[in-house]
C-alpha positions, 0 to 999 in steps of 0.5 A: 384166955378164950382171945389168946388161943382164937390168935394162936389158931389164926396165927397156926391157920396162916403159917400153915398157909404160908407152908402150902404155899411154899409147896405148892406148884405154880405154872411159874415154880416148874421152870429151873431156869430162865431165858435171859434176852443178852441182846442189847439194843443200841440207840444211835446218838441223834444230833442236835438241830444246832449241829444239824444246821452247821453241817449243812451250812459246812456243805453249803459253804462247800458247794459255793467254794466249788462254784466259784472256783469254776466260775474264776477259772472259766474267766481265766480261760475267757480271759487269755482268749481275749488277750490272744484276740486283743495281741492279734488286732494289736498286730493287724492294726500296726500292719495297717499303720505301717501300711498307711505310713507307707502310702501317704509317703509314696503321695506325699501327703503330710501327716495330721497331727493328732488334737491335744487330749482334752484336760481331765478333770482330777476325781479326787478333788472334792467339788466346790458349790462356789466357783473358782475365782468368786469370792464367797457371799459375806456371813450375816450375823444372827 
């Protein structure tokens, strides 16, 4: 009986603890309320690499796009300037046609006609390592 009532006296002794406990005033248990921080921090969402090297190359791709239309519209303009300068020569050269025509009338001299063109050679046809008209060496047997 002695065990029991030394087990009630502790069990009293830590009841009474937990009582004072309760009670008692901390540096935390004055507060009645509590600051609550509502800010809520937001992280930007991050691209991947993937994505990161696709809208460079998107921008790349761009930039040469823009490249290259200048460049073909450049040659566009160099172009028609060189038509405007090929029209004139055409012009000043069929003056002087006309006007060399028109002095080797007034001397009478005759015309040279101009020499045959020479025979072109077709690109298409493939080359022959046996000329035409030589009649190929016979096959041996193995």
């Amino acid at each position: 009986m002695r065990s029991d009532g030394r087990a009630y006296r502790i069990a009293g002794v830590v009841g009474a603890c937990v009582i004072v406990l309760c009670f008692s005033t901390s540096t935390g248990r004055d507060r009645k309320t509590y600051e609550i921080d509502a800010q809520a921090y937001s992280v930007p969402a991050t691209q991947s690499d993937a994505a990161r090297a696709l809208n460079a190359y998107e921008r790349l791709l761009e930039r040469h796009m823009d490249l290259t239309e200048q460049n073909l519209a450049n040659l566009a303009a160099d172009l028609k300037t060189l038509g405007e300068m090929f029209d004139h020569i055409d012009a000043r050269l069929t003056q002087m046609d006309q006007r060399l025509a028109r002095i080797e009338k007034h001397l009478g001299i005759v015309p040279v006609p101009p020499p045959p063109a020479p025979a072109r050679v077709d690109p298409n046809v493939p080359s022959s390592p046996i000329p035409r008209g030589a009649t190929p060496p016979p096959l041996s047997p193995r």
